[in-house]
VMD Tcl script that draws the C-alpha trace (Angstrom):
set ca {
  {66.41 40.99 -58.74}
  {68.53 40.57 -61.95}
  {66.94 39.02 -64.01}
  {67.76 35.51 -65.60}
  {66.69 33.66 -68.97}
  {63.81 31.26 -68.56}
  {63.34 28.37 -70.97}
  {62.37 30.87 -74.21}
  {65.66 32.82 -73.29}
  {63.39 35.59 -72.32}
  {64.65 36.84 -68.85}
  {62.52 36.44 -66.11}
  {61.66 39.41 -64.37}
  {60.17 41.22 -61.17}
  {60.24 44.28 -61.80}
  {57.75 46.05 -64.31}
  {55.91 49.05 -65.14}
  {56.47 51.69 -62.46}
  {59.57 51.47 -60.80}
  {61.22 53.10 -57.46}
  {64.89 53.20 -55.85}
  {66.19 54.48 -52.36}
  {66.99 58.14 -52.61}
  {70.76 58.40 -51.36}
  {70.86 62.18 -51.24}
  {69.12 62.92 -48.19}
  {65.33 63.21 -49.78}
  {63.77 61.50 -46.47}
  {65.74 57.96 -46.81}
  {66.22 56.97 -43.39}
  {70.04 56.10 -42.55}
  {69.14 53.39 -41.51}
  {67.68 51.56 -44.87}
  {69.44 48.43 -45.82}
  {69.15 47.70 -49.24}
  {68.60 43.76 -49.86}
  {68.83 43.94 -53.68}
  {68.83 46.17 -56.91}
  {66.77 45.30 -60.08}
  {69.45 46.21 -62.88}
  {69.35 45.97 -66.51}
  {66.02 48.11 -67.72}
  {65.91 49.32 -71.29}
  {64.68 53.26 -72.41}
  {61.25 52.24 -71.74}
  {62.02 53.09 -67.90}
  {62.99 56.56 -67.52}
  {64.02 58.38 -64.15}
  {61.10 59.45 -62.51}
  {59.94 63.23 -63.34}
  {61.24 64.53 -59.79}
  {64.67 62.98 -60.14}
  {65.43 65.68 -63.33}
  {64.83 69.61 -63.84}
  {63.85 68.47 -68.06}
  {63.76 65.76 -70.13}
  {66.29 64.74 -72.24}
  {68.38 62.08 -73.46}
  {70.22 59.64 -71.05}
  {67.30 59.41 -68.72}
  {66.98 55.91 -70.12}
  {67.56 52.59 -68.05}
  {70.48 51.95 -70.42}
  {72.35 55.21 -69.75}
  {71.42 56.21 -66.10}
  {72.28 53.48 -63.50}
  {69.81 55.63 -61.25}
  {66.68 53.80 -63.16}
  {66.06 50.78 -61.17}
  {63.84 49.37 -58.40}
  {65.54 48.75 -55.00}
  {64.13 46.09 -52.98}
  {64.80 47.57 -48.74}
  {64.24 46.77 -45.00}
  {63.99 49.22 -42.16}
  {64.05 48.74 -38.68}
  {62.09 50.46 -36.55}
  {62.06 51.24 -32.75}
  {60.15 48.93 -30.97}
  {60.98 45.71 -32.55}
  {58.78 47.00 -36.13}
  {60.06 46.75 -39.48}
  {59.29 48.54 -43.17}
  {60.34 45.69 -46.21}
  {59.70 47.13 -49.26}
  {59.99 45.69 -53.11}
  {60.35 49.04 -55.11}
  {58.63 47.74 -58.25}
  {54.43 48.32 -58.53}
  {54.22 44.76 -60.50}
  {56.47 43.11 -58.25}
  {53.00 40.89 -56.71}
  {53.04 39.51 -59.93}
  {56.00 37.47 -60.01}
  {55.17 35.77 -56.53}
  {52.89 33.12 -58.06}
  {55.31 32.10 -60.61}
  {56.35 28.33 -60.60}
  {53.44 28.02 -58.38}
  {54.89 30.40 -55.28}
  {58.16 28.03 -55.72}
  {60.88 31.02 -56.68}
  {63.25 33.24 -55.16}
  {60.81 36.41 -55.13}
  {57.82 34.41 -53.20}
  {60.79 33.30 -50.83}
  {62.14 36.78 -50.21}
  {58.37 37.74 -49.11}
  {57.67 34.71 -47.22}
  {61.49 35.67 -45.00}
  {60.23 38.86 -44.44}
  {56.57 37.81 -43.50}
  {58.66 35.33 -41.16}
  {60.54 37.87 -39.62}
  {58.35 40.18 -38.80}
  {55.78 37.69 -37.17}
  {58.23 35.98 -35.23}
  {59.39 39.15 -32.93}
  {58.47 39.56 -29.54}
  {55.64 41.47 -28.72}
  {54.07 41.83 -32.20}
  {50.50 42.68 -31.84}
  {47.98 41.14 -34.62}
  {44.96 43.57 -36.00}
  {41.78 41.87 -34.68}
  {38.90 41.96 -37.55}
  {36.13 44.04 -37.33}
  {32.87 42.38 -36.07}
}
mol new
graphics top color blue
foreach p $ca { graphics top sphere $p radius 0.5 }
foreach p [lrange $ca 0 end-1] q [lrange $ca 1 end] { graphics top cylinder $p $q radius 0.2 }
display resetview
């Protein structure tokens, strides 16, 4: 999720706005939690969220804390099930770049891929 210059040298990215990283002291992470990639680079606009600090003050900025990024994670879960999350609330965004031809739109589509191809899966009928 690092992001990379497009053709206007302005770096492409998937994260935006609001983002969110895996916990690793024991606030409900499960051990288990594989993290698949770390968005890394974020300027002062992105602060640590207000539960990660007791006050504000400076060096809760993405260029001084290396604790303000978005973590993109997979769980597995008893019973063949699985939890992929993307960590960033504008992350849907970036899918439908280069007309769903990109490295975040095939991320999803391995995960969709995944998931649907275990044994046993059960699919949600609609509602009639």
């Amino acid at each position: 999720m690092t992001a990379k210059a497009n053709a206007t040298g302005r770096p492409r990215q998937t994260t935006h706005d609001e983002i969110r990283r895996v916990a690793f002291d024991g606030r409900g992470r499960p051990e288990e939690t594989v993290v698949l990639a770390t968005s890394t680079g974020h300027s002062d606009f992105y602060l640590l969220a207000g539960e990660d600090v007791m006050a504000s003050r400076a060096g809760l900025g993405g260029t001084a804390s290396p604790d303000v990024r978005s973590d993109m994670t997979w769980l597995e879960k008893p019973g063949g099930g699985a939890v992929f999350s993307v960590g960033s609330i504008c992350f849907l965004g970036s899918l439908s770049h280069d007309g769903y031809h990109n490295s975040s739109s095939r991320v999803v589509a391995n995960a969709l891929d995944e998931m649907l191809s275990r044994p046993g899966r059960r699919v949600a009928s609609r509602p009639s």
